[in-house]
C-alpha positions as CSV (number, residue, x, y, z in Angstrom):
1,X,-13.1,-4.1,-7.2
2,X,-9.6,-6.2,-6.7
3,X,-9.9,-8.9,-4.1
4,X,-6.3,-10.1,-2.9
5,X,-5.2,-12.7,-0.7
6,X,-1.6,-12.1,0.8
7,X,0.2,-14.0,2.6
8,X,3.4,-12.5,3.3
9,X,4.4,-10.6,6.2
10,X,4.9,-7.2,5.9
11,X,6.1,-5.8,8.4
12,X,8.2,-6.8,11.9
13,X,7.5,-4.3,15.0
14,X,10.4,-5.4,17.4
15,X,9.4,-3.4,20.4
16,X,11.2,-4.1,23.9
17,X,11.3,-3.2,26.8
18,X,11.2,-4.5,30.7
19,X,7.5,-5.4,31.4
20,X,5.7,-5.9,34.4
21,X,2.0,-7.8,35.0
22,X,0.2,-5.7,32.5
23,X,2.6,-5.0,29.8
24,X,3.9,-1.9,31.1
25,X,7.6,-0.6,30.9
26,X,10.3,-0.2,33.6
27,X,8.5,2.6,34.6
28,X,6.3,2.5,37.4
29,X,2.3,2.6,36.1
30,X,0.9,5.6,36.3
31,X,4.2,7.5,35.8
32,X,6.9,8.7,33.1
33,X,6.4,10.6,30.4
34,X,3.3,11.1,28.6
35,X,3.1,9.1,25.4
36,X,1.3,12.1,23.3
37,X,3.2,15.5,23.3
38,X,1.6,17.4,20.6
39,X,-0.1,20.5,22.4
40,X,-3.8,19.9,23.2
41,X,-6.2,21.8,21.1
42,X,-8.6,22.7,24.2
43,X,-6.0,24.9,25.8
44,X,-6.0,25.8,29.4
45,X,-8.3,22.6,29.9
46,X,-7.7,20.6,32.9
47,X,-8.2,16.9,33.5
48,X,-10.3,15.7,35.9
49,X,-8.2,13.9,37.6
50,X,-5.0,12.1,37.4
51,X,-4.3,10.4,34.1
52,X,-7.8,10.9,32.4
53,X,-5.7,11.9,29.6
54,X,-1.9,11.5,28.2
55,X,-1.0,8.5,30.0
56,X,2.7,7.2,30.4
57,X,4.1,5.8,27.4
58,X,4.8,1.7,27.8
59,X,6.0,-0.7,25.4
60,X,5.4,-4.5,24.4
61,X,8.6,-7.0,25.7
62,X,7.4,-9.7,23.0
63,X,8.7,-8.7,19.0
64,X,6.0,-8.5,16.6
65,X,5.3,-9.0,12.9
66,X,1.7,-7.8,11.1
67,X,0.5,-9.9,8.1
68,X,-1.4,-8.9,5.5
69,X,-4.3,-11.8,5.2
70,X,-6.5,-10.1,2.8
71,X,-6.6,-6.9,0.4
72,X,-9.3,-5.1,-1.7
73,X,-12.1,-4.8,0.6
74,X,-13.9,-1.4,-0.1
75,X,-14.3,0.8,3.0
76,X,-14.4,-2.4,5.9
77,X,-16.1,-1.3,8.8
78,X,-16.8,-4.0,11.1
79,X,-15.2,-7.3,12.2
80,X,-16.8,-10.7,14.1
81,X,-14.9,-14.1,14.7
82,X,-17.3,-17.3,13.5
83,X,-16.6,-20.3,15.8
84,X,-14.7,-22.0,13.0
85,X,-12.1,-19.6,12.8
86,X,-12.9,-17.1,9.9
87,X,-14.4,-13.7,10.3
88,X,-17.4,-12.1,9.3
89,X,-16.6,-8.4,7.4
90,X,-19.0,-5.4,6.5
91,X,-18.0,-3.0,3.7
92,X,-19.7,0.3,4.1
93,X,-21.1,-0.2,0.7
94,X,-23.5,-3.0,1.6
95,X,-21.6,-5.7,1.5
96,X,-21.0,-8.9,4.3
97,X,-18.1,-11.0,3.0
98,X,-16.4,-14.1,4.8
99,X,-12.8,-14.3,4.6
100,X,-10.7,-17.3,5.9
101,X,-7.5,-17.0,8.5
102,X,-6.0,-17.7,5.0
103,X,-7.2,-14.8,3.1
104,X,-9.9,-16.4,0.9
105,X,-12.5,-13.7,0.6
106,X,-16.4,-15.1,-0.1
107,X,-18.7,-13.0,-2.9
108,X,-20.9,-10.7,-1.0
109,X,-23.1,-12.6,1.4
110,X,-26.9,-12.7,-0.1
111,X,-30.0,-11.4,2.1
112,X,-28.9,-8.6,3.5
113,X,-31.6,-5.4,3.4
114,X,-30.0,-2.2,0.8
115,X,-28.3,0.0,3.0
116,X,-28.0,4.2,2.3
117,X,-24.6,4.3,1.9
118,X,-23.9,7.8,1.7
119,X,-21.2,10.1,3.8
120,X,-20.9,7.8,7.1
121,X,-24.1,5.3,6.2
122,X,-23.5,2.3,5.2
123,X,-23.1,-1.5,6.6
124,X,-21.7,-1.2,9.5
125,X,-21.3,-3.4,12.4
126,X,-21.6,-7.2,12.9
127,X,-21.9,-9.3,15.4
128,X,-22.0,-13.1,15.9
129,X,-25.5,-14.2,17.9
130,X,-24.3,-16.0,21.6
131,X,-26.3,-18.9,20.3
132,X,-25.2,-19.1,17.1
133,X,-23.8,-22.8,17.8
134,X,-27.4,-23.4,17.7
135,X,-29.3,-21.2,15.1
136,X,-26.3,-19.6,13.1
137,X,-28.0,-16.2,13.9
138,X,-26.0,-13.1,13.0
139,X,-27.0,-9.2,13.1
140,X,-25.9,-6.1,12.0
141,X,-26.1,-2.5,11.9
142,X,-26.9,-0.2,9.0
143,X,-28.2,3.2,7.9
144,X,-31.6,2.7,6.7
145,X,-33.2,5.3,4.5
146,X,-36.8,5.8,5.5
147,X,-39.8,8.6,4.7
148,X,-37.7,12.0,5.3
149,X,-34.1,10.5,5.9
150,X,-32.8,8.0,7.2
151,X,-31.4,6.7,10.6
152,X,-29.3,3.5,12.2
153,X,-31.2,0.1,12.2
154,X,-30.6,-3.4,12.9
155,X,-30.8,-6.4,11.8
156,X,-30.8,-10.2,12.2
157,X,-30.9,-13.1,10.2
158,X,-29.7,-16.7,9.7
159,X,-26.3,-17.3,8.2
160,X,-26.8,-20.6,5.5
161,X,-25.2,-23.5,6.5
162,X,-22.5,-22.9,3.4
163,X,-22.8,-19.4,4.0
164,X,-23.6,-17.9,0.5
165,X,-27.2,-15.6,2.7
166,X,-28.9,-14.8,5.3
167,X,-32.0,-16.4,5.6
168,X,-35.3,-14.5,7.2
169,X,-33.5,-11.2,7.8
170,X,-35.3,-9.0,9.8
171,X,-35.1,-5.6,11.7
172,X,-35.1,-5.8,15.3
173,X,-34.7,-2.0,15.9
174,X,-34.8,1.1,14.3
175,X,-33.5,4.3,15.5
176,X,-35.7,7.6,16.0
177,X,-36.6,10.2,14.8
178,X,-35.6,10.0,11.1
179,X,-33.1,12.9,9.8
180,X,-31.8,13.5,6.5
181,X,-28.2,13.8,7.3
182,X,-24.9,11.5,6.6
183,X,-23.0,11.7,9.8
184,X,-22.9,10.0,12.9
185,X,-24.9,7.2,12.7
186,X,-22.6,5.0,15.1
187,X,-22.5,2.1,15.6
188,X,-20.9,-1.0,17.3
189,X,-22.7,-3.8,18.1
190,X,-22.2,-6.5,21.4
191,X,-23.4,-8.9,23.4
192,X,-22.9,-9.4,27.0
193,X,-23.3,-12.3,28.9
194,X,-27.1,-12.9,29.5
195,X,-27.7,-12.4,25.6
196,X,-28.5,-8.4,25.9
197,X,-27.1,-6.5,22.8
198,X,-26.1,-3.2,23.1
199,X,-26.4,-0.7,20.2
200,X,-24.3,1.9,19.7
201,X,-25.8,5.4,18.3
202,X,-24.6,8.8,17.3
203,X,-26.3,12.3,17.4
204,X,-26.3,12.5,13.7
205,X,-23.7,15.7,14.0
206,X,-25.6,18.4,12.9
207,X,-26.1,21.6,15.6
208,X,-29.4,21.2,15.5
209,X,-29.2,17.5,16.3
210,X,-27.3,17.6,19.2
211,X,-29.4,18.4,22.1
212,X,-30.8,15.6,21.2
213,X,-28.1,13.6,23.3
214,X,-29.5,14.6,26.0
215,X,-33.6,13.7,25.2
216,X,-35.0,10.7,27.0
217,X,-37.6,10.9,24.1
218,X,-34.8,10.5,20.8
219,X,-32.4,7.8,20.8
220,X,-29.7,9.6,19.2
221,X,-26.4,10.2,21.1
222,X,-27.2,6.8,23.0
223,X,-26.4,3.4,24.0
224,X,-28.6,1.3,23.6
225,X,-29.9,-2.4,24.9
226,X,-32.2,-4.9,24.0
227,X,-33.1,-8.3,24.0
228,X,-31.6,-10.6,20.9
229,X,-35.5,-10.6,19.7
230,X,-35.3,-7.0,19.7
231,X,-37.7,-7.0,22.5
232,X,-37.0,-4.4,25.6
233,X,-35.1,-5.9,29.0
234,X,-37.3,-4.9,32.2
235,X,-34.4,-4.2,34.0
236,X,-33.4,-1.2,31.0
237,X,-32.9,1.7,33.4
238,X,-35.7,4.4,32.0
239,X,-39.0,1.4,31.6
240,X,-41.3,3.1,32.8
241,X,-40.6,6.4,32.4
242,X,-42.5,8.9,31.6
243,X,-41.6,10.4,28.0
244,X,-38.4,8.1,27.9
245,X,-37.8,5.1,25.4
246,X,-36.9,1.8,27.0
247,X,-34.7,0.8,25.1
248,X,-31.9,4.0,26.2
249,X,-29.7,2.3,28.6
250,X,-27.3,5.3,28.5
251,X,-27.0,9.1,27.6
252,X,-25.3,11.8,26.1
253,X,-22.8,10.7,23.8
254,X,-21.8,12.3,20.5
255,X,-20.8,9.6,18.1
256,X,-19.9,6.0,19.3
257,X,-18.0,3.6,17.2
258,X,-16.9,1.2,19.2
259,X,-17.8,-0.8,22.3
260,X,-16.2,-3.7,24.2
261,X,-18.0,-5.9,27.6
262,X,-16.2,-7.4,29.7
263,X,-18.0,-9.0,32.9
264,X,-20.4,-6.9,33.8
265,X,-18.3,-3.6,32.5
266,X,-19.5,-2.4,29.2
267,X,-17.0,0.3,27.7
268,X,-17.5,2.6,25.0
269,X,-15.6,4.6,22.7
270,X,-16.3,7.9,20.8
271,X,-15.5,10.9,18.5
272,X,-14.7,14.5,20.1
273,X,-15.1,17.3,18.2
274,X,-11.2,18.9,17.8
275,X,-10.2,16.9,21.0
276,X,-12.3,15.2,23.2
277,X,-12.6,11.6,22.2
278,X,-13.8,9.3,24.6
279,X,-13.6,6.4,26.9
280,X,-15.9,5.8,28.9
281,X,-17.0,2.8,31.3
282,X,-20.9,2.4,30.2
283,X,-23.0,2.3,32.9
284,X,-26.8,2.4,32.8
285,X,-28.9,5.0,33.6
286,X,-26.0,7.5,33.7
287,X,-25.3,10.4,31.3
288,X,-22.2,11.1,29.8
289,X,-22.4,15.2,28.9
290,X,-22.6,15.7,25.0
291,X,-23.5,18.6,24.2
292,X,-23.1,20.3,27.4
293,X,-19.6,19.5,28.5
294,X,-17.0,18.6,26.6
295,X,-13.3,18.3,26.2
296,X,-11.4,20.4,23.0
297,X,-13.1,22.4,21.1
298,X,-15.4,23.2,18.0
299,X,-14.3,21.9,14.5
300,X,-14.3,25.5,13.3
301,X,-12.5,26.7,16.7
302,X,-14.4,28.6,19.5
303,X,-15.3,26.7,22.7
304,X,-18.3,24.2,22.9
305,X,-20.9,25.2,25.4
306,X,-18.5,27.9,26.7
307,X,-15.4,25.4,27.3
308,X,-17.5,23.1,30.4
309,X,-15.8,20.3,30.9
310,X,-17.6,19.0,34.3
311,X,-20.9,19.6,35.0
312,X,-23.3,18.0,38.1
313,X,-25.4,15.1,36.9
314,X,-23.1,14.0,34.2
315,X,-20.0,11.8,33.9
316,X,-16.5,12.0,33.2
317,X,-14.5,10.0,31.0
318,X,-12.3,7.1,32.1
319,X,-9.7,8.3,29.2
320,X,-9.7,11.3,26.6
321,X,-7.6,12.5,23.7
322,X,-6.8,15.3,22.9
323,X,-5.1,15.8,19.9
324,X,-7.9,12.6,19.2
325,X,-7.1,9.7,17.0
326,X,-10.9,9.3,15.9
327,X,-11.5,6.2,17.4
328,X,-13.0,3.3,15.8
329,X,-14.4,-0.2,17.2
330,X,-12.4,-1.9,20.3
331,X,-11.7,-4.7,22.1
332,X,-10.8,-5.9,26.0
333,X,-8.0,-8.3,25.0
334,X,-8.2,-11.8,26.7
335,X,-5.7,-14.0,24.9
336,X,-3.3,-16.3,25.7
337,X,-0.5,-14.8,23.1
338,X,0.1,-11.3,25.0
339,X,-0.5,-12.0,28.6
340,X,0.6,-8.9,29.9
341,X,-2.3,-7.6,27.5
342,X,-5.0,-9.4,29.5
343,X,-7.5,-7.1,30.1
344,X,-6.4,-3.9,28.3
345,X,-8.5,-2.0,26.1
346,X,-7.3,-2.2,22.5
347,X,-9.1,0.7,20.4
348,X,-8.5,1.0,16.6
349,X,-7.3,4.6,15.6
350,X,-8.6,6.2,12.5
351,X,-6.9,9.6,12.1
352,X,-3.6,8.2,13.9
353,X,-3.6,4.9,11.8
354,X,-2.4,2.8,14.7
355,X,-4.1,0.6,17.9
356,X,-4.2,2.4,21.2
357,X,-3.2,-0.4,23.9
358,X,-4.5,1.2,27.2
359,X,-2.9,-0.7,29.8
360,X,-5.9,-0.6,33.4
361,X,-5.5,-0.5,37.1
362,X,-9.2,-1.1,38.0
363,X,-11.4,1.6,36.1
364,X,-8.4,3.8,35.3
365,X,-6.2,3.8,32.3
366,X,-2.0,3.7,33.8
367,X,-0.2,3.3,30.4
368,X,-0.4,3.8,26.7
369,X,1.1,2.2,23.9
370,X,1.0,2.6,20.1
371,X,1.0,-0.5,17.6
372,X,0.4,-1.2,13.9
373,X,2.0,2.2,13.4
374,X,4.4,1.1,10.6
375,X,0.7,-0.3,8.3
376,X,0.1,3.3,8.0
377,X,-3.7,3.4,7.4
378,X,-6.9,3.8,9.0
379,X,-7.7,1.0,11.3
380,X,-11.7,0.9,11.2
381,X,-12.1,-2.0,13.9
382,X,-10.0,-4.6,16.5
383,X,-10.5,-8.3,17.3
384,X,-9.1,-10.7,19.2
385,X,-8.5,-14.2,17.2
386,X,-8.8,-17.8,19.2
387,X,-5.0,-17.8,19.6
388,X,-4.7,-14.4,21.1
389,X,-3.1,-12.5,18.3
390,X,-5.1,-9.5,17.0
391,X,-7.1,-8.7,14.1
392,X,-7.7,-5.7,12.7
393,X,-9.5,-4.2,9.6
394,X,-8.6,-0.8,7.4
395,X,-11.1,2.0,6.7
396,X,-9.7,2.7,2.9
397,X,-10.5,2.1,-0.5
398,X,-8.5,-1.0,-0.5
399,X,-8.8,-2.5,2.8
400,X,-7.4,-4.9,4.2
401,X,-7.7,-7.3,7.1
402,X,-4.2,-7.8,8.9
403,X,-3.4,-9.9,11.8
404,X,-0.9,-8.9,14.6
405,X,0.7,-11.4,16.5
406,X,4.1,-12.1,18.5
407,X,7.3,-13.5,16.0
């Protein structure tokens, strides 16, 4: 595998336009023309309300340039910032590197438990521990293979003082039940700010796995929180329920790749069928519909659950696509670089190779913007660096880590 450090820019975006508090253009929030104009696939579908989907188009007043830190990583899937400055990266095939603002990219990190990486499966997430100033921990997701399949689990462990392993790795939750499948396996990882970490989780994609979304007694198609030991809150919405797992915080979701807290708001991201990917402000106890309403349709065409979209008891999105982008990890930006960004949800784009800037007023989403278009490749996951420009990694056989920031 080629490892590459670059240097050079590649690339300068100079995108202008008159911008107001939150980045937006001279149009007025919440009005002008829809940035995505490519017919929907769920025809005849309707919104919920007013800008759930196909928001205005805005652009960025400040020019930007992308760099190119760092090449050759196979398949990167997740991204963390270290308090020193360099970031923590998963390749899918097992592999935890550390790679420098400068592009120097580490061996593979030692410790970490074989992963069965195999269709989605693979490393996945990581996270840096909120005391990590204090006992260096780190964690990260992963499919596991186990007796009859294999399913999402995570993991914790101490990073070594120069780096090289992770010392006294251990598992801190497992996903059930087990399935012998290769899709969906989420997951993002994050912390909010009394040390609870949520856990992303797919269905595992299969028809026969899906009403599983929507079973208090499977942890598929949920979000999930725990305590950093891996040890259930009290406060977790379903303790105490009977036939439900404690550790559920939220329902019905099909595949979620990427999650982002802010406060006390916890947002999520996740994959629609043909149409239909998500965002959606996380909130416990509540269900979020998959399988049983949906936005677009089936992969293979045909309506899911005879074309519901709304349905008592469950919620709607805060934002959908449809075409989608196949969303990947995200990010509420708080840096000093952009701030007309400050508090906008950035969300990496997969099938669109770009970053979706969706500009907020309160819980709804006024404006949309496009960036990193001119990179051209899959953008896996999003950060936010200690200066405010953004980081960003590429799912692809060469990928690469690439910082966006103002010229």
């Amino acid at each position: 595998m080629r490892l590459l450090a670059l240097a050079a820019a590649v690339c300068v975006a100079g995108l202008s336009a008159a911008c107001g508090a939150n980045g937006q253009d001279a149009a007025a929030a919440g009005s002008g023309a829809a940035l995505e104009t490519r017919p929907p696939n769920g025809a005849g579908q309707q919104p919920a309300f007013a800008g759930q989907t196909r928001a205005p188009g805005v652009r960025t007043e400040t020019a930007m340039a992308h760099n190119v830190v760092a090449s050759g990583l196979e398949h990167p899937w997740g991204l963390a910032l270290l308090p020193d400055g360099r970031w923590l990266v998963t390749e899918r095939p097992g592999r935890l590197r550390i790679i420098s603002a400068a592009g120097a990219i580490s061996e593979p990190v030692a410790g970490l438990p074989a992963v069965d990486a195999r269709g989605q499966g693979g490393l996945l997430d990581v996270a840096v521990g909120p005391t990590f100033g204090q006992d260096r921990m780190i964690y990260w997701s992963y499919s596991e293979a186990r007796e009859g399949g294999n399913a999402t689990s995570v993991a914790r462990g101490r990073l070594s003082d120069d780096g090289t392993r992770v010392e006294d790795a251990e598992v801190i939750f497992r996903a059930l039940p087990v399935y012998a499948g290769d899709k969906h396996f989420g997951s993002s990882l994050a912390f909010d700010g009394q040390g609870h970490l949520f856990i992303t989780l797919g269905e595992r994609s299969d028809a026969p796995m899906r009403p599983q979304a929507q079973d208090l007694g499977s942890h598929m198609g949920k979000t999930i929180r725990i305590n950093a030991d891996g040890s259930v809150p009290r406060d977790n919405p379903f303790v105490g329920r009977a036939g439900a797992l404690p550790e559920i915080w939220s329902l019905g979701h099909r595949n979620v790749q990427g999650i982002a807290i802010a406060g006390d708001k916890v947002w999520t991201v996740e994959h629609g069928t043909r149409g239909g990917d998500e965002v959606n402000l996380d909130r416990a106890g509540l269900n979020y519909g998959w399988p049983d309403v949906a936005y677009g349709v089936e992969y293979r065409g045909g309506a899911i659950n005879a074309g519901l979209t709304a349905r008592e008891g469950t919620e709607q999105p805060v934002y959908y696509w449809d075409p989608v982008i196949a969303p990947g990890g995200m990010a509420v930006y708080d840096g000093a670089m952009f701030p007309g960004w400050r508090g906008n949800l950035l969300v990496a784009g997969l099938k669109e190779k770009h970053i979706a800037r969706l500009v907020l007023e309160g819980d709804r989403v006024v404006g949309e913007e496009r960036l990193l278009t001119d990179l051209g490749e899959r953008v896996r996951d999003v950060a936010v660096g200690p200066d405010g420009a953004v980081w960003a990694i590429t799912d692809e056989q060469n990928g690469k880590l690439v910082r966006l920031a103002a010229r």
